[in-house]
Backbone bond lengths (Angstrom), bond angles and torsions (degrees), N, CA, C in turn:
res aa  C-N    CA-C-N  psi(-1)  N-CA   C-N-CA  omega(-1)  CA-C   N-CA-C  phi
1 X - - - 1.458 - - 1.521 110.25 -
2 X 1.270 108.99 129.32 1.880 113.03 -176.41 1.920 88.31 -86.55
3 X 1.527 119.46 148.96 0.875 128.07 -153.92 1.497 103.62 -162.93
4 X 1.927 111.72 67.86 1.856 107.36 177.26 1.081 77.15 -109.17
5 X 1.686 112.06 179.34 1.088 159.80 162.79 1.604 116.97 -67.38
6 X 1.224 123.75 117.31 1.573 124.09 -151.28 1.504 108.61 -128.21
7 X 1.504 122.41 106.23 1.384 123.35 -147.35 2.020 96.45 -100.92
8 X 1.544 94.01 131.93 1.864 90.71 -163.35 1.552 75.96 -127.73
9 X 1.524 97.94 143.20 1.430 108.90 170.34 1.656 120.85 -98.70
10 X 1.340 104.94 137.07 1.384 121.75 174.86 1.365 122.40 -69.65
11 X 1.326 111.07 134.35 1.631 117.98 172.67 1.226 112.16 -19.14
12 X 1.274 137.08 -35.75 1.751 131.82 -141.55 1.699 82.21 -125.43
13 X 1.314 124.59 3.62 1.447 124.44 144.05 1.851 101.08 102.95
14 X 1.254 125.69 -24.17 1.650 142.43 135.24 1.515 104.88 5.55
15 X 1.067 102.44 -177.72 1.601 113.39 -177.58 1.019 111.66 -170.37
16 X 1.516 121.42 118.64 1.591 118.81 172.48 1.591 89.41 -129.11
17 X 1.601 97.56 -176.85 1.626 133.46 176.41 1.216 116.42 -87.95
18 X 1.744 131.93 144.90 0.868 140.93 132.09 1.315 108.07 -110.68
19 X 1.830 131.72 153.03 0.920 130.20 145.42 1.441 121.50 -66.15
20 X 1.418 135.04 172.07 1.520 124.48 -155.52 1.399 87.18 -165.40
21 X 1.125 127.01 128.50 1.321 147.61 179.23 1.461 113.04 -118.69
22 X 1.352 111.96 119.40 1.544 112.54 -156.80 1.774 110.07 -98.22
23 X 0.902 164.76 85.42 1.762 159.48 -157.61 1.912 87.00 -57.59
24 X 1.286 87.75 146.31 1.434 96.84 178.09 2.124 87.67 -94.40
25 X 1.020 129.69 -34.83 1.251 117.59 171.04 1.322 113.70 -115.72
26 X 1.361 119.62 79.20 1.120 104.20 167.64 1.348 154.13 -51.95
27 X 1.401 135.54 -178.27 1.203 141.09 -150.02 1.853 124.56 -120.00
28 X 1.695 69.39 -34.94 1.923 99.57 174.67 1.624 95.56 82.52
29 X 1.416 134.40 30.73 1.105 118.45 163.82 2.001 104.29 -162.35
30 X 1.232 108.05 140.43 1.389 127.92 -143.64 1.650 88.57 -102.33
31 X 1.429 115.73 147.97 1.419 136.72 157.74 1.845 127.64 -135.94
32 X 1.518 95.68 121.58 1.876 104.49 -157.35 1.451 86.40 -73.58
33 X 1.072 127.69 135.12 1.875 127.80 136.98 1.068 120.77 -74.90
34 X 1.450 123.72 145.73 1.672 121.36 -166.55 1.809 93.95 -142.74
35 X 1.426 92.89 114.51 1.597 109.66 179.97 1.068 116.17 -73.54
36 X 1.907 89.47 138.91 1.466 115.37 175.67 2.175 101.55 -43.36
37 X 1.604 106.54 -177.11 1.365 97.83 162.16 0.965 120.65 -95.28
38 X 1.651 135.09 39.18 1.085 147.03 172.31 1.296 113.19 -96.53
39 X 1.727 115.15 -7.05 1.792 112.22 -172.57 1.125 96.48 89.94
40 X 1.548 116.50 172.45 1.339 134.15 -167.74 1.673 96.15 -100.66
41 X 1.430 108.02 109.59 1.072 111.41 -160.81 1.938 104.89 -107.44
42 X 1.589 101.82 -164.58 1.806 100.24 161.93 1.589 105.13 -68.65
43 X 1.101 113.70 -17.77 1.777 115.89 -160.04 1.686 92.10 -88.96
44 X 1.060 136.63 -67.21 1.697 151.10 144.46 1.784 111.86 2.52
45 X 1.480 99.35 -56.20 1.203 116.06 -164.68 1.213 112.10 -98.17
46 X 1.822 134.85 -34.50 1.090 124.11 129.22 1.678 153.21 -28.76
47 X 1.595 103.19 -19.99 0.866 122.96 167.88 1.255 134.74 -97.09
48 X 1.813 107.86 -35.35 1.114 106.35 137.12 2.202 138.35 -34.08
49 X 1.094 82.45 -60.54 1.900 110.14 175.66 1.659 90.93 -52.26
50 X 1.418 134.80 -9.13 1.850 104.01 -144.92 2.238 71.48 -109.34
51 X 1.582 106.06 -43.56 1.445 90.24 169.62 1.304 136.30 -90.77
52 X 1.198 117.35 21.97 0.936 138.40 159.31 1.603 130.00 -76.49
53 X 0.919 94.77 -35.37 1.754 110.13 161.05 1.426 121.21 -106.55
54 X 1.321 113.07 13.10 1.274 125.61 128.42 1.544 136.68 -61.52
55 X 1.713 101.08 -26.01 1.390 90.23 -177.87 1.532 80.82 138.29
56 X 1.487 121.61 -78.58 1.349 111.09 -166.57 1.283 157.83 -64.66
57 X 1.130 136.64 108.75 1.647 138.05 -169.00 1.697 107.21 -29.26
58 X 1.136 127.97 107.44 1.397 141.38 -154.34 1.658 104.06 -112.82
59 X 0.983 112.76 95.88 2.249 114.89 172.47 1.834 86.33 -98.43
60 X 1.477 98.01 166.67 1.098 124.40 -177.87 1.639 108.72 -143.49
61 X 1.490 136.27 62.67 1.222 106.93 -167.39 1.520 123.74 -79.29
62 X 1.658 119.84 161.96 1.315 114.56 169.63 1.333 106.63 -73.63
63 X 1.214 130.40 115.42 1.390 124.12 -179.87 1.568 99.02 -98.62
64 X 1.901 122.16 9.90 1.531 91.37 176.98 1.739 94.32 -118.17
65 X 1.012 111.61 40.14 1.470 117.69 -177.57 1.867 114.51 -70.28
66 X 1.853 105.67 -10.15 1.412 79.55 172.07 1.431 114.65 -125.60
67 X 1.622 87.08 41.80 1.937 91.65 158.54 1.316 97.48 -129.54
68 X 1.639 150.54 -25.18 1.374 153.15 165.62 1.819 109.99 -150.49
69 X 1.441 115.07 101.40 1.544 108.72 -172.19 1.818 87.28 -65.01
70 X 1.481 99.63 161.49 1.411 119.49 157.93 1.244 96.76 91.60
71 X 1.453 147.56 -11.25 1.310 120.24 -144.65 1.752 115.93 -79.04
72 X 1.143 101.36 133.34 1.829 114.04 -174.32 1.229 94.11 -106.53
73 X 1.897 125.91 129.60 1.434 86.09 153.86 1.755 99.45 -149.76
74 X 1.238 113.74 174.06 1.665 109.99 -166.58 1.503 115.97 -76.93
75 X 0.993 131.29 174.76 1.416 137.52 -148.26 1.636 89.98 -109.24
76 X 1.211 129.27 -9.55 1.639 135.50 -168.76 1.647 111.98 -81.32
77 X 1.086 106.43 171.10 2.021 99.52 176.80 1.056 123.12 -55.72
78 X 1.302 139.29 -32.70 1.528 120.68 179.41 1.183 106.90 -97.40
79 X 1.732 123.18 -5.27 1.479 109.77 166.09 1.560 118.62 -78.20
80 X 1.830 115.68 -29.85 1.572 111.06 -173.82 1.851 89.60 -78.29
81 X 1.019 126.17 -16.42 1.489 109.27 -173.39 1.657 113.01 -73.84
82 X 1.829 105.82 -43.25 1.427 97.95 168.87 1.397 122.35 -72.49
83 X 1.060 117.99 -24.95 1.586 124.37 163.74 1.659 116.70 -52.81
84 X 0.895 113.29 -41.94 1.448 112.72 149.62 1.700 134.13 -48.92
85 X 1.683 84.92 -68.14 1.648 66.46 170.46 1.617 123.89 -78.88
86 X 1.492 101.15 9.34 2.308 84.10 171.25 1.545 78.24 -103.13
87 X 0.993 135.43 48.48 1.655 125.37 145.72 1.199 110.90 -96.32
88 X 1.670 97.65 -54.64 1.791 108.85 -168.50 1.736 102.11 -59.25
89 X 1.400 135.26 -21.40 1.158 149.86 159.42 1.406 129.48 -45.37
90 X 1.550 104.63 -66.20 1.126 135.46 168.05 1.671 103.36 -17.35
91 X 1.580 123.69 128.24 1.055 137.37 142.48 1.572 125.97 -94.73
92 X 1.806 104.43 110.57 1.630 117.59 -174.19 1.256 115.42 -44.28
93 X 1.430 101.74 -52.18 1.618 131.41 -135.36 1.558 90.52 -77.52
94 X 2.121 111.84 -53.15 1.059 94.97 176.49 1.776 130.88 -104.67
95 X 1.470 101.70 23.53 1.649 106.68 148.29 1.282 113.71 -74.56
96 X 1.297 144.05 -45.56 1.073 139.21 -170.12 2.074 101.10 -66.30
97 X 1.106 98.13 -51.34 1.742 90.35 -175.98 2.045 99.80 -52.76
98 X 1.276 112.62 -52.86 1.618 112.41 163.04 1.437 112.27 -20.51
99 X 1.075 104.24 -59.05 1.422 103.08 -163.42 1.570 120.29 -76.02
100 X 1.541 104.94 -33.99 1.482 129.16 156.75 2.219 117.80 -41.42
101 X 1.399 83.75 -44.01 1.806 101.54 179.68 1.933 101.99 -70.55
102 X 1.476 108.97 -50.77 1.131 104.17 171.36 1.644 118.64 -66.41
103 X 0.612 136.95 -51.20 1.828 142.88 165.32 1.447 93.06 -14.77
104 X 1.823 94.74 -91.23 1.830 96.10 -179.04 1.376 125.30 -53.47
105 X 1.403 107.82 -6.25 1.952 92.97 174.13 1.306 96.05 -86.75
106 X 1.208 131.86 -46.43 1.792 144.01 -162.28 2.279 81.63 -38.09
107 X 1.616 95.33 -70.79 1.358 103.51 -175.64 1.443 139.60 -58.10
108 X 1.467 91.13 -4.08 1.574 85.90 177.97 2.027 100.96 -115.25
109 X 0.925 117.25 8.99 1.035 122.21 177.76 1.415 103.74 -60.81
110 X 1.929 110.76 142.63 1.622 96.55 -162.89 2.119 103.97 -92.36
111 X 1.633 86.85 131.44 1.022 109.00 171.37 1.983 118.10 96.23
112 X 1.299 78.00 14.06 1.568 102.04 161.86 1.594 123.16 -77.14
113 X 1.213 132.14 117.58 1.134 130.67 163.49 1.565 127.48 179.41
114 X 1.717 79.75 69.84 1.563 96.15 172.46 1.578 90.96 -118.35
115 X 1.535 101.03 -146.05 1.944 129.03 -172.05 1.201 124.59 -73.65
116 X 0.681 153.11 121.09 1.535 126.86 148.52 1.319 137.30 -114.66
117 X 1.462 128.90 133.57 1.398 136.30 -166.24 1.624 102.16 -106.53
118 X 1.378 107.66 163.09 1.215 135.24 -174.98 2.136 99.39 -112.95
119 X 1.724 89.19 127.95 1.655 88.42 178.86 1.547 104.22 -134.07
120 X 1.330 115.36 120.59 1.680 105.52 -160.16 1.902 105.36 -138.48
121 X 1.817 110.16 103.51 1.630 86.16 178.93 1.659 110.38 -88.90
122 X 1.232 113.66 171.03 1.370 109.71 166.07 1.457 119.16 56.32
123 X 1.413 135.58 -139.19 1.088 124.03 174.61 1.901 115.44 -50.48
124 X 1.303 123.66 -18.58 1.031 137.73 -173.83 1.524 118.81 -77.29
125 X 1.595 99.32 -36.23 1.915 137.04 170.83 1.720 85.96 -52.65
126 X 1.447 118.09 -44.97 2.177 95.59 -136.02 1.501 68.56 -102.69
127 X 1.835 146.23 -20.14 1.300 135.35 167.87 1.472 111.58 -63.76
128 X 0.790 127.33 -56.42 1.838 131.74 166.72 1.330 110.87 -34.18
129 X 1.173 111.92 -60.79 2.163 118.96 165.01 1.077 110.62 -53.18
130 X 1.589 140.94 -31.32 1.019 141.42 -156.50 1.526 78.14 -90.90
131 X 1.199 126.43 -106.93 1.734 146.12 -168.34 1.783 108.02 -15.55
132 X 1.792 103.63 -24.69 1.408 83.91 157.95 1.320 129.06 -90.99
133 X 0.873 113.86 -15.66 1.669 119.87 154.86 1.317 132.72 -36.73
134 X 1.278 108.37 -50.52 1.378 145.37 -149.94 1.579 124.32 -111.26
135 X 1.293 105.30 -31.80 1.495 104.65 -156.78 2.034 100.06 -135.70
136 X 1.281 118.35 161.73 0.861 134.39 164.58 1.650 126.32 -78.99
137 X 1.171 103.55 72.98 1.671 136.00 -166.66 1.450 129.73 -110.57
138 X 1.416 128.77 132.93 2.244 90.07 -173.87 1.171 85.54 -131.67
139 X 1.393 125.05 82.90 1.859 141.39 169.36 1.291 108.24 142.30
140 X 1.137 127.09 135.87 1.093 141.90 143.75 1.500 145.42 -100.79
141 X 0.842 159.42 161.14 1.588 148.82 -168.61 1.424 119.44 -177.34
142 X 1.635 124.32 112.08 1.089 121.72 177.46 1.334 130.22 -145.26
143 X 1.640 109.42 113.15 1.430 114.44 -170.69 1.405 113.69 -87.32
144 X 1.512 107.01 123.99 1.142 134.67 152.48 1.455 101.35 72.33
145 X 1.656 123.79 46.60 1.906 136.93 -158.43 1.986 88.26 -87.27
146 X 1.575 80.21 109.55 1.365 88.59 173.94 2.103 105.63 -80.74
147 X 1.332 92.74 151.09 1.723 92.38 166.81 1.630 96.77 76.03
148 X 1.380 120.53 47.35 1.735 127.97 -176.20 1.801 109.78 -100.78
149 X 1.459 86.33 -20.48 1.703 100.43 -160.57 1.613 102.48 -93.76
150 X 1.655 100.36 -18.71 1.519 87.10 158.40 1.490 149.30 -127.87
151 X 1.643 85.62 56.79 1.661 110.91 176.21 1.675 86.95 -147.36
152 X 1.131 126.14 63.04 1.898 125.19 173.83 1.270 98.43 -97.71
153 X 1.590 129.55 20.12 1.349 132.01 -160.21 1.837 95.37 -120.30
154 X 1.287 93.32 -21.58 1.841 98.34 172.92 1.528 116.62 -97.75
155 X 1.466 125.52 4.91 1.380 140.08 165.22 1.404 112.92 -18.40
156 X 1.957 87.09 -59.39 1.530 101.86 -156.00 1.832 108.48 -89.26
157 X 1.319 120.40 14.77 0.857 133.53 165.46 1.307 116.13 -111.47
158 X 1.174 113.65 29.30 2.164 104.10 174.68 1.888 85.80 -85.99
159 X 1.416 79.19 161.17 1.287 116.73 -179.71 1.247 110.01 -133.04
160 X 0.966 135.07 35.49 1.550 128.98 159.09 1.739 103.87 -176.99
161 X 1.063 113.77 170.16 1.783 127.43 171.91 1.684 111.67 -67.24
162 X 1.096 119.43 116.33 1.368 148.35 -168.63 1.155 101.99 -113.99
163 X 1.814 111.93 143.28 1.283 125.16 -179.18 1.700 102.49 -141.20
164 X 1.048 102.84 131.93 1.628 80.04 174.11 2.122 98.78 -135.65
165 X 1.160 93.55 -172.83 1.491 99.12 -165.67 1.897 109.35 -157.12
166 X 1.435 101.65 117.04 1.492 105.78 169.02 1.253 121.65 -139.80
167 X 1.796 122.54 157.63 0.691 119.32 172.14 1.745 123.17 -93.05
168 X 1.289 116.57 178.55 1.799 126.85 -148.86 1.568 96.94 -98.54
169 X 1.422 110.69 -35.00 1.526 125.35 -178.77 1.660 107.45 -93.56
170 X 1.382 132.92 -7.44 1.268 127.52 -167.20 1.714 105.31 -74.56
171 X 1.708 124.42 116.06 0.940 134.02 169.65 1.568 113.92 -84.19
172 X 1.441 129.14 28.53 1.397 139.75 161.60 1.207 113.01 -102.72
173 X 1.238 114.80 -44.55 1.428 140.63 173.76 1.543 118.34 -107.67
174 X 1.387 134.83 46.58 1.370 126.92 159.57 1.794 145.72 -31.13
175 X 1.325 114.41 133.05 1.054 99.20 -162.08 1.851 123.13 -39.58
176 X 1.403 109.42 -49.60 1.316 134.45 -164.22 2.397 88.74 -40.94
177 X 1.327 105.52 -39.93 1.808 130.10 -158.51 1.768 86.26 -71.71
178 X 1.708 119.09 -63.85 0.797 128.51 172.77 1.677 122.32 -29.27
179 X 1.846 101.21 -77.84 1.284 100.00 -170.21 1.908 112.14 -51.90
180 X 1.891 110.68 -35.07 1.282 86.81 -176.44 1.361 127.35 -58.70
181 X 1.816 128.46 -36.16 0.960 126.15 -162.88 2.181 87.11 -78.93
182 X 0.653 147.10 -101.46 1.848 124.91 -175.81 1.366 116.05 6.28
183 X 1.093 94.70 -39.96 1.741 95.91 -175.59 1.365 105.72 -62.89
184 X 1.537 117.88 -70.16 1.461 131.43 -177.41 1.750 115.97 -46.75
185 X 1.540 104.71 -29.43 1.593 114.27 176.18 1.267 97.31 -75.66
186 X 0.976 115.14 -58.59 1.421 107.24 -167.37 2.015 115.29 -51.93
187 X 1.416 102.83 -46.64 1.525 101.68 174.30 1.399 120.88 -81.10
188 X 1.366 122.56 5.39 1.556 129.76 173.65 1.325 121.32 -109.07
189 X 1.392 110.20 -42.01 1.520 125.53 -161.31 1.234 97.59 -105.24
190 X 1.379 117.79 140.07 1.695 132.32 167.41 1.994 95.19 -66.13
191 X 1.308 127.61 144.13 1.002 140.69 -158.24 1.547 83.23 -80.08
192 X 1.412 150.55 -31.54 1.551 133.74 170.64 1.162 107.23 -93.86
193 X 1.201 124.30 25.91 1.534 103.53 136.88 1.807 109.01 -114.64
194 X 0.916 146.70 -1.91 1.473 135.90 -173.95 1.483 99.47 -147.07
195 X 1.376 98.16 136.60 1.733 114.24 -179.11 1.361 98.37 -144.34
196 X 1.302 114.81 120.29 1.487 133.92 162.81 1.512 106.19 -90.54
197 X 1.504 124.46 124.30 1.756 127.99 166.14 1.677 115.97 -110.44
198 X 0.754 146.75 112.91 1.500 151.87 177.70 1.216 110.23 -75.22
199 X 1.139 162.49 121.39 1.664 152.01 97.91 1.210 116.74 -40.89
200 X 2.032 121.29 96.59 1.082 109.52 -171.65 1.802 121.69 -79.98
201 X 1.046 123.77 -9.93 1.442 135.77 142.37 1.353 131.84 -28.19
202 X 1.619 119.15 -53.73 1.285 130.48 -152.71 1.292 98.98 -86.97
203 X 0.974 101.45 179.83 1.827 126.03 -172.40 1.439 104.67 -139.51
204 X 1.471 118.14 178.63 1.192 124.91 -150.67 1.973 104.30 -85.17
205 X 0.916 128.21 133.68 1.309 119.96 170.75 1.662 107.84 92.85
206 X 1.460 120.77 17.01 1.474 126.91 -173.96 1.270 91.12 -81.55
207 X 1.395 166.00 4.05 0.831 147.05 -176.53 1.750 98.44 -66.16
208 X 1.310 119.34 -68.84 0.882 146.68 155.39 1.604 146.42 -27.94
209 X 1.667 92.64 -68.47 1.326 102.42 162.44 1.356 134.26 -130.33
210 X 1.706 100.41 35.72 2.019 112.07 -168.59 1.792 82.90 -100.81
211 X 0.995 71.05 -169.17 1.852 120.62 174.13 2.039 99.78 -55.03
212 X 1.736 108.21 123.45 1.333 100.93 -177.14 1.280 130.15 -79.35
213 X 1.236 100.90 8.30 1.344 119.99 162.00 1.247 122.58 -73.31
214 X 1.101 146.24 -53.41 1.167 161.32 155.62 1.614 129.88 -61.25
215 X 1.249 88.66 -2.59 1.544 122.20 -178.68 1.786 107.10 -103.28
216 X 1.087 106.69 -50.45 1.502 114.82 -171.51 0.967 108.08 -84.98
217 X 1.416 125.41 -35.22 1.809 124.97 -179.09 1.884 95.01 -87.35
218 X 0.668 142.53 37.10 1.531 139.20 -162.30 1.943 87.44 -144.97
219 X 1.471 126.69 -47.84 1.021 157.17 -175.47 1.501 97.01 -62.31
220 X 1.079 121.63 -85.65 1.482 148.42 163.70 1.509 111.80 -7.83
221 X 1.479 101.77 -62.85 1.536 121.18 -161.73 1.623 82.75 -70.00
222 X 1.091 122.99 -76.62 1.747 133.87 -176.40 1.843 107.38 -40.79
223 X 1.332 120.92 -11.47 1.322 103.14 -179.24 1.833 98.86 -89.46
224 X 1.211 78.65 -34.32 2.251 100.92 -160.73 2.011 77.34 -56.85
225 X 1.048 89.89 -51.56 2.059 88.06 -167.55 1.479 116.54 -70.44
226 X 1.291 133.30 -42.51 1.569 133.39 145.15 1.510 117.14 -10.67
227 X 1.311 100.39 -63.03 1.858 123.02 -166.16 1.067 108.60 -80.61
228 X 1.306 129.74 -43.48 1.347 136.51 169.59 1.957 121.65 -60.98
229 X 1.441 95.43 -32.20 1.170 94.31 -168.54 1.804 107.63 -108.00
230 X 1.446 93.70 -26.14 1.758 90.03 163.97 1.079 137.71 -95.49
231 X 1.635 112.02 -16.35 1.480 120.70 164.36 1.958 100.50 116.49
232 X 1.249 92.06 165.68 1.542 102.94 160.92 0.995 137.69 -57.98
233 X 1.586 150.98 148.42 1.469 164.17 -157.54 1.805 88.56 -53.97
234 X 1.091 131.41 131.09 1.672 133.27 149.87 1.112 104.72 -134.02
């Protein structure tokens, strides 16, 4: 897989990075990753790379590029603390248009014209929910999207099939947080378009770094839903 750095321009005409993960066989249809608040990290970009050799054209954008481009940072105490504060920083309104800029570049790329889904963990999870709301997208997927329960008012505005994924032990996302947003899917959304899966074991960020159990069936469910919802190799 060829694997540079792929510069997409922003509404306000700017320029940031995504990393871009290339399938050596492709699929003919593209999937965005949407970073933890750690930045688009090896973990980000690995994950990118894991569907990517699946088949799919894989971007990664920095969506915190316009308070510090690049930022990487470690999973240890002074990294979740600064990760915090480029949260409290963080502009929603215009990550989500970010992510909107990447969509249409994914699509206008020449000789592009397959699907594209939205893949978002963590703060990236409740951006993935958001963009189906919002954006011209055909899948969505979001593990463990903290801060979901308070936009349940854009439910009734998805636009495409949503999957989301949590864990049973996640103290970001508690069950009590959980069942409401199920609840609201369940009374808004036709049951094929939105599927909530629980791992009552896991903890927050298992996609990644739990138990491979809970990792692979979490994996699994998201490949069966990719394929299903974007179609076959063209």
């Amino acid at each position: 897989m060829h694997s540079p750095i792929e510069p997409i321009r922003a509404a306000d005409g700017r320029v940031f990075q995504a990393y871009k993960s290339v399938p050596a066989v492709p699929n003919g249809h593209a999937v965005i990753v949407l970073q933890e608040i750690f930045g688009v990290t090896d973990t980000i970009r690995a994950v990118a790379d894991r569907y990517a050799a699946e088949g799919y054209l894989a971007l990664a954008p920095d969506l915190f590029w316009r308070l510090e481009p690049g930022v990487e940072l470690a999973h240890d105490k002074p990294g979740v603390a600064r990760a915090f504060e480029y949260l409290e920083r963080f502009d929603e309104a215009a990550g989500i248009e970010d992510i909107g800029q990447a969509v249409a570049h994914v699509r206008a790329m020449p000789g592009f014209s397959g699907r594209v889904a939205v893949l978002g963990l963590c703060l990236g999870g409740k951006l993935a929910y958001r963009a189906a709301a919002s954006l011209d997208i055909d899948a969505a997927v979001a593990f463990y999207g903290v801060g979901i329960e308070q936009h349940l008012d854009e439910v009734a505005a998805l636009r495409c099939p949503l999957m989301l994924h949590y864990g049973g032990r996640d103290r970001y996302a508690p069950a009590e947080v959980v069942d409401r947003i199920e609840a609201v899917l369940a009374s808004s959304v036709p049951p094929a378009r939105a599927v909530l899966h629980r791992y009552p074991q896991a903890d927050h960020g298992f996609y990644t770094r739990g138990a491979a159990e809970d990792a692979d069936a979490a994996h699994a469910r998201t490949r069966r839903f990719l394929q299903a919802e974007l179609g076959a190799a063209r």
